[in-house]
BAMARNU-327676 format. One record per residue: residue number from 1; residue in three letters; y, z negated, x negated of N, C-alpha, C in turn. Coordinates in steps of 0.001 Angstrom, whole numbers. Atoms other than C-alpha are relative to their C-alpha. Layout:
REM BAMARNU-327676
setor nr NUM rest Ala n_v Y n_w Z n_u X ca_v Y ca_w Z ca_u X c_v Y c_w Z c_u X
...
//
This chain:
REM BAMARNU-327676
setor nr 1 rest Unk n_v -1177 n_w 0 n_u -848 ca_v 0 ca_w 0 ca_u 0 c_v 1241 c_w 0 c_u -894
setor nr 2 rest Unk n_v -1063 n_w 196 n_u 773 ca_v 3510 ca_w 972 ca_u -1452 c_v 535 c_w -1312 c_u -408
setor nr 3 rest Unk n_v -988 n_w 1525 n_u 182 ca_v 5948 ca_w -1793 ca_u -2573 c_v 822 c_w 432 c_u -553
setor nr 4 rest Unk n_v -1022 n_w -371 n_u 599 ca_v 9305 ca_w -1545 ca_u -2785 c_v 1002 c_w -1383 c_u -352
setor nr 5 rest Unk n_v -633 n_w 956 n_u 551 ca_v 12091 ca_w -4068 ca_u -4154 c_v 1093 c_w 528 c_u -692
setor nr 6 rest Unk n_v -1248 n_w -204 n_u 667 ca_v 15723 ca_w -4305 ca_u -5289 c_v 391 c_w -1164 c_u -462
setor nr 7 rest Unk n_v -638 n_w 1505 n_u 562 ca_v 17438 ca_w -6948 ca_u -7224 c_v 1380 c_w 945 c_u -711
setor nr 8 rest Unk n_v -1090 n_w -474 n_u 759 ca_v 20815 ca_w -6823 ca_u -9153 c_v -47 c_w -1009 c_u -757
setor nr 9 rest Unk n_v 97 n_w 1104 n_u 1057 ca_v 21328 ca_w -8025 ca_u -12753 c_v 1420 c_w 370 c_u -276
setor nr 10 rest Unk n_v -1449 n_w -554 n_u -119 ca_v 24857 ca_w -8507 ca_u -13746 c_v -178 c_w 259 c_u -1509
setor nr 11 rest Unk n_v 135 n_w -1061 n_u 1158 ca_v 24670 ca_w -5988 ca_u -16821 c_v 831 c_w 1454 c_u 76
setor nr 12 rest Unk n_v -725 n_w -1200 n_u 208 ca_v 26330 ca_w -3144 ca_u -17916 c_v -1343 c_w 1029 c_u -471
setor nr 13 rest Unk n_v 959 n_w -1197 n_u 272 ca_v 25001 ca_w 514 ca_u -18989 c_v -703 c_w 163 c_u -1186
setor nr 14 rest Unk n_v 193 n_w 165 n_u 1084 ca_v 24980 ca_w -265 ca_u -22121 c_v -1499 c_w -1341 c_u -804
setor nr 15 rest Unk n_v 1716 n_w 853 n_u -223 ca_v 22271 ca_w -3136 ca_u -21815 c_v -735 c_w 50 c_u 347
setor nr 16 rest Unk n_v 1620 n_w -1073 n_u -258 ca_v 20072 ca_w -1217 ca_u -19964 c_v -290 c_w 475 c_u -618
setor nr 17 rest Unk n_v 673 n_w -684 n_u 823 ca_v 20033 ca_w 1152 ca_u -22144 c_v -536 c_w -680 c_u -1160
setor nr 18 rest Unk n_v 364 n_w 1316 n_u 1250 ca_v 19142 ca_w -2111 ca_u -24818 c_v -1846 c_w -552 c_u 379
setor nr 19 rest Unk n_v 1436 n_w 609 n_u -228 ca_v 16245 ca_w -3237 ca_u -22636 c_v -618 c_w 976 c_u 372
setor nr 20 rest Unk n_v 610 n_w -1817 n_u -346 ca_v 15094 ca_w 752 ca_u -21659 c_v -573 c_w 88 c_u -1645
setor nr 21 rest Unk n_v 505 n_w -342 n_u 1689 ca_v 14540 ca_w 1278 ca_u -25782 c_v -1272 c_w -973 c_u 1
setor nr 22 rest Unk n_v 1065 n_w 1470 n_u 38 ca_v 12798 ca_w -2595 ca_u -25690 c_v -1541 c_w 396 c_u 423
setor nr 23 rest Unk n_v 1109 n_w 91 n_u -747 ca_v 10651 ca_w -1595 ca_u -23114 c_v -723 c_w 1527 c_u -372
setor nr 24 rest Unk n_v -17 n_w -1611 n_u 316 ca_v 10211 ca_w 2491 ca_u -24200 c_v -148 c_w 734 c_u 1185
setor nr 25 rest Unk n_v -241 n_w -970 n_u -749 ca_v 10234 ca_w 5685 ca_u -22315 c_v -1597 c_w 165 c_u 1033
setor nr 26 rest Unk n_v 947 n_w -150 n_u -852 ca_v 6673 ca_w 5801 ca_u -21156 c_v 107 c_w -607 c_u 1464
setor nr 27 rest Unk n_v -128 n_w 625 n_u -1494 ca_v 6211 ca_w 5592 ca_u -16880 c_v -894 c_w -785 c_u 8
setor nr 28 rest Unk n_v 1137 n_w 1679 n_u 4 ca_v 4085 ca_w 1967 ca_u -16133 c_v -550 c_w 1017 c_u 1052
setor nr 29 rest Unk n_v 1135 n_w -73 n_u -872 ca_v 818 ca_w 2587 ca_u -14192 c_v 718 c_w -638 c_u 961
setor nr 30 rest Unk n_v -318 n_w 474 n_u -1273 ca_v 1951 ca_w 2822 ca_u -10859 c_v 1606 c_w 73 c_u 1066
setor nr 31 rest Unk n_v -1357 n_w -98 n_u -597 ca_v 5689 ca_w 3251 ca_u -10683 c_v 172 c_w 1349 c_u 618
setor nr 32 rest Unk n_v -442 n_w -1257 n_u -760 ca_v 6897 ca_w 6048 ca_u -8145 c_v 1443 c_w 170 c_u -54
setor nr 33 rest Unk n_v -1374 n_w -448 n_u 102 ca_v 10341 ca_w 5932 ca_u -8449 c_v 1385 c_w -1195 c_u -557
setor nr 34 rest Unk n_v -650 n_w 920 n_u 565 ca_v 13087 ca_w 3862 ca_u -10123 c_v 1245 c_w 525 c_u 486
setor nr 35 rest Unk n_v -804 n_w -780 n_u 154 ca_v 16409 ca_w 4128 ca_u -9373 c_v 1079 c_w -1360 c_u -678
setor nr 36 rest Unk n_v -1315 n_w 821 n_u 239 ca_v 19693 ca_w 2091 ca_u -11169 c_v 1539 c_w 499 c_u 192
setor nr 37 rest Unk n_v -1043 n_w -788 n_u -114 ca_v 22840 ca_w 2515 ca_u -10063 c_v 1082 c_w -1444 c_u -159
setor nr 38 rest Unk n_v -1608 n_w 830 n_u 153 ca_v 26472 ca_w 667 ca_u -10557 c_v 131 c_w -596 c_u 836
setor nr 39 rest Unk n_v -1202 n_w 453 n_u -1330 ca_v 27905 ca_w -1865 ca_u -8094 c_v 905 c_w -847 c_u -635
setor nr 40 rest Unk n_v -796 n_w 593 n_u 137 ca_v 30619 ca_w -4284 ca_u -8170 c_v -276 c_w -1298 c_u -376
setor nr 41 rest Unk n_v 803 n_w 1040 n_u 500 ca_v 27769 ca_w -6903 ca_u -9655 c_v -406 c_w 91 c_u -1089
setor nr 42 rest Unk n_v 147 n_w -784 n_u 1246 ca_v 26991 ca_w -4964 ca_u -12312 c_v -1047 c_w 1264 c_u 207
setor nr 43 rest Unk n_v 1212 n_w -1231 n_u -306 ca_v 23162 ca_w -2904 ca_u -11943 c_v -900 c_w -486 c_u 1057
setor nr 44 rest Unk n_v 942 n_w 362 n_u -537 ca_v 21394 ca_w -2631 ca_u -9074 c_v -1628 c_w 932 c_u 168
setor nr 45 rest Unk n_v 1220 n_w -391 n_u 270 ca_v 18020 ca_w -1863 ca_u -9442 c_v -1186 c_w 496 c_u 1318
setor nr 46 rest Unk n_v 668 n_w -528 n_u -1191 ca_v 15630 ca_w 291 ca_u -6736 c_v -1406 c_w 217 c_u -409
setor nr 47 rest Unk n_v 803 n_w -801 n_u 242 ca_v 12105 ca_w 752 ca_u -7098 c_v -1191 c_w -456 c_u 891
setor nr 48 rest Unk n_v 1187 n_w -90 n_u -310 ca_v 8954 ca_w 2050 ca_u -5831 c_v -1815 c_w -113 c_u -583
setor nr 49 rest Unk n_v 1533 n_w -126 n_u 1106 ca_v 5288 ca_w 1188 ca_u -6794 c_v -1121 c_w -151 c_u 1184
setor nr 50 rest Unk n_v 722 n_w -346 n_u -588 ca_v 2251 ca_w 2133 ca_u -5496 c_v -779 c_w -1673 c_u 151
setor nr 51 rest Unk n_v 237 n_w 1572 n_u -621 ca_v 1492 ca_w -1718 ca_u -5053 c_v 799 c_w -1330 c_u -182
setor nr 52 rest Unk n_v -1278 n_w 939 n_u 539 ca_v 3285 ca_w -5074 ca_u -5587 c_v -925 c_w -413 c_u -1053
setor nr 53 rest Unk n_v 384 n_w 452 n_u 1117 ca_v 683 ca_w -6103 ca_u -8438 c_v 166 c_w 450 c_u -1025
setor nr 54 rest Unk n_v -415 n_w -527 n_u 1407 ca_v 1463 ca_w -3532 ca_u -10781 c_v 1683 c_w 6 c_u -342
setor nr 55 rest Unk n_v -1640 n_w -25 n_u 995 ca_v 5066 ca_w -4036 ca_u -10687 c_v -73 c_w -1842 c_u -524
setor nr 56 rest Unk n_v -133 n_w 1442 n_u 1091 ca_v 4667 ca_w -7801 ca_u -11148 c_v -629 c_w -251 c_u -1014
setor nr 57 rest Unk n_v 346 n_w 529 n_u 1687 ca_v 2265 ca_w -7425 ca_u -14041 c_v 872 c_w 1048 c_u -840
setor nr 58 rest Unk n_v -1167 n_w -715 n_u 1173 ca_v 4801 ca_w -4870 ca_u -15764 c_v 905 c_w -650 c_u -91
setor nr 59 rest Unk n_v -935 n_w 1352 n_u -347 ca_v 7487 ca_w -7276 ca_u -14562 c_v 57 c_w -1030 c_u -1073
setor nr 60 rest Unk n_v 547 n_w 1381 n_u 1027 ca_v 5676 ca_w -10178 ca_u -16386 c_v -372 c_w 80 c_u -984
setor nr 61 rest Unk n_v 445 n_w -325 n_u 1254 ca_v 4312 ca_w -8734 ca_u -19251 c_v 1008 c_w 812 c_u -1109
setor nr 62 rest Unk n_v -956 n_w -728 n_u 1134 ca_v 7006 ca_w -6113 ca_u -20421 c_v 1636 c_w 307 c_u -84
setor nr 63 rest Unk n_v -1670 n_w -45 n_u -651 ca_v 10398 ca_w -6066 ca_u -18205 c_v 552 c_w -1430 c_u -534
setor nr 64 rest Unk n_v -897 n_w 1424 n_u 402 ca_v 11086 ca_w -10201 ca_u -18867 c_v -235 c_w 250 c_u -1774
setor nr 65 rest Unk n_v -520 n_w -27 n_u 1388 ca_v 9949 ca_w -9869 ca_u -22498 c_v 846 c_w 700 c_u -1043
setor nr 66 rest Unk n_v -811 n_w -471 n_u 271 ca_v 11911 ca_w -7632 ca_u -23150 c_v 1364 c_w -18 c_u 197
setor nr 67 rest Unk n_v -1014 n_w 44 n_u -709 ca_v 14820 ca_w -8266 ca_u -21254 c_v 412 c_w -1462 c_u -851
setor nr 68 rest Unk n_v -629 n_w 1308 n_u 708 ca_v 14765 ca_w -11799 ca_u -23175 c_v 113 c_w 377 c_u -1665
setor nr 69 rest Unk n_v -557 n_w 461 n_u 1168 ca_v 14721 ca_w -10780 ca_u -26487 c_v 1365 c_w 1100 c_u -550
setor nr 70 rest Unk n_v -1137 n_w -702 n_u 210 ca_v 17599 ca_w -8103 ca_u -25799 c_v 1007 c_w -1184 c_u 280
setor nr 71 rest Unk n_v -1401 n_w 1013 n_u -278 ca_v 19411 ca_w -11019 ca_u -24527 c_v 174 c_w -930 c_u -871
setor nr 72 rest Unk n_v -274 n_w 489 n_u 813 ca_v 18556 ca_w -13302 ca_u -27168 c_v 579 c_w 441 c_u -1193
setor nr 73 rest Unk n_v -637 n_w -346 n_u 900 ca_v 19698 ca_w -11253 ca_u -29792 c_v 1455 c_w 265 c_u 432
setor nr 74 rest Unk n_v -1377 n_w 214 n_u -343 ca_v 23346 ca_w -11313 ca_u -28005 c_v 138 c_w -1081 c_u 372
setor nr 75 rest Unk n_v -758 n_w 1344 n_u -117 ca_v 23436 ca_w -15018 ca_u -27844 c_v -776 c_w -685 c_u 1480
setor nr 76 rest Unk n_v 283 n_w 793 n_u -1342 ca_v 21827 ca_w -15374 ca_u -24257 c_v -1565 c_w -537 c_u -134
setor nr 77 rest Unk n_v 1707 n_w 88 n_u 702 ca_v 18396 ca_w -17103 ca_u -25223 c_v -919 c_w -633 c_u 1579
setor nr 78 rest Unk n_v 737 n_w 66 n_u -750 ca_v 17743 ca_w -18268 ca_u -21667 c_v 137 c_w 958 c_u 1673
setor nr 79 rest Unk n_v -697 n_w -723 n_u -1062 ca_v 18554 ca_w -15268 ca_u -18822 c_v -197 c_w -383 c_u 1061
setor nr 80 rest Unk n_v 452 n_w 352 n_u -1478 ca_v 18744 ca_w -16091 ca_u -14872 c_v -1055 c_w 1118 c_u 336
setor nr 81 rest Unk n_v 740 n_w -998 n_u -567 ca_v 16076 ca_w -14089 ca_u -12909 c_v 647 c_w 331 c_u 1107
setor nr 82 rest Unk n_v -851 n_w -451 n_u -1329 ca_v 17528 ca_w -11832 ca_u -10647 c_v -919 c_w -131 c_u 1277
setor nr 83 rest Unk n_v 381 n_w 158 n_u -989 ca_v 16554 ca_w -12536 ca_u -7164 c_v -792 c_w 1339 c_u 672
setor nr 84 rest Unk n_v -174 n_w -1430 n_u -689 ca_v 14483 ca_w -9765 ca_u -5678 c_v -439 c_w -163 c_u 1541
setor nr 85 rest Unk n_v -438 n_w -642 n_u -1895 ca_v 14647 ca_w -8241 ca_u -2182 c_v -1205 c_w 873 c_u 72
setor nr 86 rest Unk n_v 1321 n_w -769 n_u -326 ca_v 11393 ca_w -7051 ca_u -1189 c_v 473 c_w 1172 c_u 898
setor nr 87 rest Unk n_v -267 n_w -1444 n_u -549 ca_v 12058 ca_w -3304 ca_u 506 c_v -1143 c_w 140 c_u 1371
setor nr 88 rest Unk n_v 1035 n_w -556 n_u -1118 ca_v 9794 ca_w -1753 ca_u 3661 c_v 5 c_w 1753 c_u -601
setor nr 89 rest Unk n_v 441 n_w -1056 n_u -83 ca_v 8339 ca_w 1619 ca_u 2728 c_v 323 c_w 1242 c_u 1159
setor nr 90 rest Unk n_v 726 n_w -905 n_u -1325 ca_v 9028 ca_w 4584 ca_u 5092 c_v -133 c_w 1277 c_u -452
setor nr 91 rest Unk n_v -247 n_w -1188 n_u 521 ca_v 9434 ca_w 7393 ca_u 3072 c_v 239 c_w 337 c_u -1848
setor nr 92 rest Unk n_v -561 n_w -559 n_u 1412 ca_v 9739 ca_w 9099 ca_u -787 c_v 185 c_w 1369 c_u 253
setor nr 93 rest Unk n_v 345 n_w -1273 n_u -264 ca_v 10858 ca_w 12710 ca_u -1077 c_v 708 c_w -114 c_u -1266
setor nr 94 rest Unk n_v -613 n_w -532 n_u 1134 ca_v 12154 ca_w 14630 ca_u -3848 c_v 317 c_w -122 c_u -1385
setor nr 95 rest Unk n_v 76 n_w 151 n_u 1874 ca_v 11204 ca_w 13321 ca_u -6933 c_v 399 c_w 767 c_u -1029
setor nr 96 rest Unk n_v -311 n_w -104 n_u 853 ca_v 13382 ca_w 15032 ca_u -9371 c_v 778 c_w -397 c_u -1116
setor nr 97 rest Unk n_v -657 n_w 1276 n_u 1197 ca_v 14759 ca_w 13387 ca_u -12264 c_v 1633 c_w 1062 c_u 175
setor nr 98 rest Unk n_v -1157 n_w -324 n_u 62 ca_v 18671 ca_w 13785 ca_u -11489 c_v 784 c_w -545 c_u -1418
setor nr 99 rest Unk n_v -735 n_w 84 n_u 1276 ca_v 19797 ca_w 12437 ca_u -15399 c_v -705 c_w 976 c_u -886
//
């Protein structure tokens, strides 16, 4: 069963792209669609996965460790967890990579 989820981390583009390198370019078993975009919080984060276990063991295994030691090397050695917002499924279309 899909699973979708949003959270916002208050980060800039420039620290994504810090914990994107961390974590590398390969797609995790299971992800269907990612999306990050800008708000007035900093990044909010969209994504789809073909279940909720494979995003929480990518989550837990390679998104926080990574995400902590981009932050520890700028001083932040313990980060908040962003809250997430579990999504409802009704639809994906058009999977083309717009960057």
């Amino acid at each position: 069963m899909p699973y979708a989820c949003a959270y916002v981390v208050p980060a800039d583009e420039e620290m994504y792209r810090r914990v994107k390198s961390a974590i590398g370019d390969a797609t995790p078993d299971g992800l269907v669609v990612q999306l990050v975009l800008k708000n007035g919080r900093g990044l909010r984060h969209i994504q789809v996965w073909e279940s909720k276990e494979q995003w929480e063991q990518f989550r837990d295994d390679t998104v926080r460790p990574a995400v902590n030691r981009v932050l520890a090397a700028v001083g932040i050695p313990e980060p908040p967890r962003p809250v997430e917002e579990t999504l409802e499924v009704v639809d994906v279309l058009g999977l083309k990579s717009a960057v």
